[in-house]
C-alpha positions as CSV (number, residue, x, y, z in Angstrom):
1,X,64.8,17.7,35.5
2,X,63.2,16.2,32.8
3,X,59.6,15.3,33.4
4,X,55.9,14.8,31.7
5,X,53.2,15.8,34.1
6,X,50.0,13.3,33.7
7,X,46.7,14.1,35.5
8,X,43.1,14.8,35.1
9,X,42.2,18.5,34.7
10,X,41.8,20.0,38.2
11,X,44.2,17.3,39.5
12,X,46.9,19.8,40.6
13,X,49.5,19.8,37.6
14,X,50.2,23.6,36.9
15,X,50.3,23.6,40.9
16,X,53.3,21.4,40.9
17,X,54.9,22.6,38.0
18,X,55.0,26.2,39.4
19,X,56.4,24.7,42.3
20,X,59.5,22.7,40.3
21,X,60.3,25.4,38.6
22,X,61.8,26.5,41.3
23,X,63.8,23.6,42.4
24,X,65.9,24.1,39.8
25,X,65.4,26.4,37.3
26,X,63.7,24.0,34.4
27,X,60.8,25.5,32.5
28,X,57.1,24.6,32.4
29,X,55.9,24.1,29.4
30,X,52.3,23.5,28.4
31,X,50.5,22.8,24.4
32,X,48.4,26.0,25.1
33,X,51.8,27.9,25.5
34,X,53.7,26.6,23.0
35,X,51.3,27.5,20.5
36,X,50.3,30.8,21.8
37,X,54.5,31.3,21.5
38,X,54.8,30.0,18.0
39,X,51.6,32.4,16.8
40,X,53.2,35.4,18.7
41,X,56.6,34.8,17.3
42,X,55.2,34.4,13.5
43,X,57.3,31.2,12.8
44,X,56.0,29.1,9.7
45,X,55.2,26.5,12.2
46,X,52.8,29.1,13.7
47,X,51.3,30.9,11.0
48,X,49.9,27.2,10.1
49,X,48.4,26.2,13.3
50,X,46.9,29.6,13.8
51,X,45.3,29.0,10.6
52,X,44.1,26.3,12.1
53,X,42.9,27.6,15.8
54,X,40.9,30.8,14.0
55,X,38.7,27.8,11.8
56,X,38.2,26.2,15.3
57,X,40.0,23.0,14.3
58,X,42.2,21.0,16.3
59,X,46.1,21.7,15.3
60,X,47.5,18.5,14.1
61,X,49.8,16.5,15.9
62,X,52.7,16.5,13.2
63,X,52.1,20.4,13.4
64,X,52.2,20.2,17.4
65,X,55.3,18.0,17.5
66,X,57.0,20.4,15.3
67,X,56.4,23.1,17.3
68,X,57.4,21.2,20.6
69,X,60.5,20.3,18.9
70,X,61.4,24.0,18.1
71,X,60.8,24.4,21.3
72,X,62.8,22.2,23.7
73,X,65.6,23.5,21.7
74,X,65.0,27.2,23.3
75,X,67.8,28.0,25.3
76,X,65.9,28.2,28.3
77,X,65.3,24.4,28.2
78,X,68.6,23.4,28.7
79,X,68.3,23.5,32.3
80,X,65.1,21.3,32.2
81,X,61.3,21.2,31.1
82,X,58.6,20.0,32.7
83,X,55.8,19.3,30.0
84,X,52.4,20.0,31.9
85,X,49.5,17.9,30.2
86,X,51.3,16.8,26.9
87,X,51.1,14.3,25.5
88,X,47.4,14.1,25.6
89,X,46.9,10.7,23.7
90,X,49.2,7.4,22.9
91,X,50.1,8.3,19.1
92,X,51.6,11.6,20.9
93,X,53.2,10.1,23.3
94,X,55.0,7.6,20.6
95,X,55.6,10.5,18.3
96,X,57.3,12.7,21.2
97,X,59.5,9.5,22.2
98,X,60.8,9.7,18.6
99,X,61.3,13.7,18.7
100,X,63.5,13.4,22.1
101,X,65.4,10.6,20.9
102,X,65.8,12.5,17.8
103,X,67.1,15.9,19.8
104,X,69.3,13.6,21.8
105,X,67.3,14.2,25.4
106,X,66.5,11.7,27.8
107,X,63.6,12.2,29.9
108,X,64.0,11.4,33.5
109,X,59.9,10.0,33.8
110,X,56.3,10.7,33.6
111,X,54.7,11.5,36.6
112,X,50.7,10.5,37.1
113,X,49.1,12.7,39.6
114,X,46.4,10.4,40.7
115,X,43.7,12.4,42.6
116,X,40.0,10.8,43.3
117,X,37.0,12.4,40.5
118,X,35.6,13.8,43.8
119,X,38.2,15.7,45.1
120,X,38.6,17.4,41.7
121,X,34.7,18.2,41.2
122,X,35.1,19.6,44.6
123,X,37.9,22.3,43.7
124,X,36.7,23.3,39.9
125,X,33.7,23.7,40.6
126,X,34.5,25.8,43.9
127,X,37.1,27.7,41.5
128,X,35.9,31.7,40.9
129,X,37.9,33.4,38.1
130,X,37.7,37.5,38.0
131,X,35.6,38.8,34.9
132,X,38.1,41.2,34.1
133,X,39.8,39.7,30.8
134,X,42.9,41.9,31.8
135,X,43.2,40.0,35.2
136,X,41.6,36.7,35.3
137,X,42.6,36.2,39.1
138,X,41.8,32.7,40.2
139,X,40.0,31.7,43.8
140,X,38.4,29.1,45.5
141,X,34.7,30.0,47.8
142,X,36.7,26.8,50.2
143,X,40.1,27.6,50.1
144,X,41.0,31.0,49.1
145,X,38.0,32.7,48.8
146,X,37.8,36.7,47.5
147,X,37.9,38.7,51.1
148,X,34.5,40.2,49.9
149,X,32.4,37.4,48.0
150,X,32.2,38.2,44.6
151,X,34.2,40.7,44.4
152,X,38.2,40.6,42.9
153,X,40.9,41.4,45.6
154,X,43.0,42.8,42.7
155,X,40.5,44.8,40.3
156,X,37.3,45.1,42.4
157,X,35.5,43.2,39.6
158,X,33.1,41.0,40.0
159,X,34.5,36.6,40.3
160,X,32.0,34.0,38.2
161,X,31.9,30.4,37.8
162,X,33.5,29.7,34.4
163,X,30.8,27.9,32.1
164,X,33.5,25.1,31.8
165,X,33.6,24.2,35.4
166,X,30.4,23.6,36.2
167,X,29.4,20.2,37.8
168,X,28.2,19.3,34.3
169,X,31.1,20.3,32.3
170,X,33.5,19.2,34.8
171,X,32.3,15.7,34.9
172,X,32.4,15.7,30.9
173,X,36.1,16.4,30.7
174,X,36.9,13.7,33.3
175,X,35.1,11.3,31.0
176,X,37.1,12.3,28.2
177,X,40.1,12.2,29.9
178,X,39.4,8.8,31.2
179,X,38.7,7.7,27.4
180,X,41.8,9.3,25.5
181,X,44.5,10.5,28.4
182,X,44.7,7.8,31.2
183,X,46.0,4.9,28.9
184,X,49.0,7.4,29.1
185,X,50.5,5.9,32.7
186,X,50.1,2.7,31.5
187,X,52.1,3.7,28.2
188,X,55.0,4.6,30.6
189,X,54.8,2.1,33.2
190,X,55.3,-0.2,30.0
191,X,58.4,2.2,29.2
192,X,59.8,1.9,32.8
193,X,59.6,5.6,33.5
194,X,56.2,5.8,35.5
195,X,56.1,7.4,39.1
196,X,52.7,7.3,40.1
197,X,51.7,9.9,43.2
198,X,48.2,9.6,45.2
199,X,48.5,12.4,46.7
200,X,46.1,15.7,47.1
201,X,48.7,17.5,48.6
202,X,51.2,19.5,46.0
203,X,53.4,19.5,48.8
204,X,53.6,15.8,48.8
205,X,53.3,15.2,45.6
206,X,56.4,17.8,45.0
207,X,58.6,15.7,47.5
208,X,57.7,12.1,46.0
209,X,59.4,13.6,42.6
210,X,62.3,15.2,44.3
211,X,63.2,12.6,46.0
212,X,63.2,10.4,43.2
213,X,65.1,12.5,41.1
């Protein structure tokens, strides 16, 4: 499968992903990891944008779309990607149409996880992350809670409340995805490749794409 995952941050989309994997082998691939991989790998592609991420500046998109493209060519994409939270704004989305069309792939569609702002305030900001930068275990005080509270299963250190997924924060990033990311399912529902999901349930949201494919 061929698929772009759209959805508000805490709206389930690494959930899924993890979970498609495994239908059939395609890979999940994120912006975060695609840089990260182009960095660790030195390519001239990556020696630019980490110029770029140690100055604190967003990468460009030309630079970003480059290193996508080097990457969908990785062998282990031929069996399928799934690109979690890319593209993150319209002139990406136009410029990744170009680059697939370019590399001769056809994506199947865009799926828009479409989750109500309460239900996501509700699980980041019950989300606990282990302090231990070596482990970085993830929980939930509601749904998976630590067996003792505070404390790591994994490592024994203690779990905190990330400063970015506080109520306050939280509601900030839903604002800006609203602004800059959301126009994205309409962008594909005008390209004819738009499955949209109301669902909170990865479970359901999992079959809706499965059994459209």
């Amino acid at each position: 499968m061929r698929l772009i995952l759209l959805g508000a941050p805490g709206a389930g989309k690494g959930t899924v992903a993890k979970r498609l994997t495994a239908v059939d082998g395609s890979v999940q691939i994120s912006t975060g990891d695609i840089l990260r991989g182009a960095v660790r790998d030195g390519t001239e592609l990556g020696k630019k944008a980490d110029a770029f991420m140690k100055a604190g500046d967003l990468v460009p998109d030309e630079l970003i779309m480059g290193i996508m493209g080097e990457r969908l060519l990785e062998e282990d994409c031929s069996k399928g990607f799934l690109l979690d939270g890319f593209p993150r704004t319209i002139p990406q989305a136009k410029e990744l149409k170009v680059l697939l069309e370019k590399l001769n792939i056809t994506l199947d569609f865009a799926v828009n996880l479409d989750v109500p702002r309460d239900v996501i305030l509700d699980r980041l900001t019950t989300r606990r992350t282990c302090s231990n930068s070596e482990c970085q275990a993830i929980y939930n005080i509601k749904s998976m809670p630590s067996k003792v509270d505070g404390v790591c299963d994994k490592c024994g250190s203690p779990t905190i409340q990330r400063d970015d997924e506080t109520e306050e924060a939280i509601s900030k990033r839903l604002d800006t995805y609203e602004e800059k990311t959301a126009p994205l399912a309409k962008f594909y529902e005008e390209e004819g490749l738009l499955l949209s999901v109301n669902a909170t349930s990865s479970d359901a949201v999992v079959e809706a794409i499965t059994s459209k494919l």
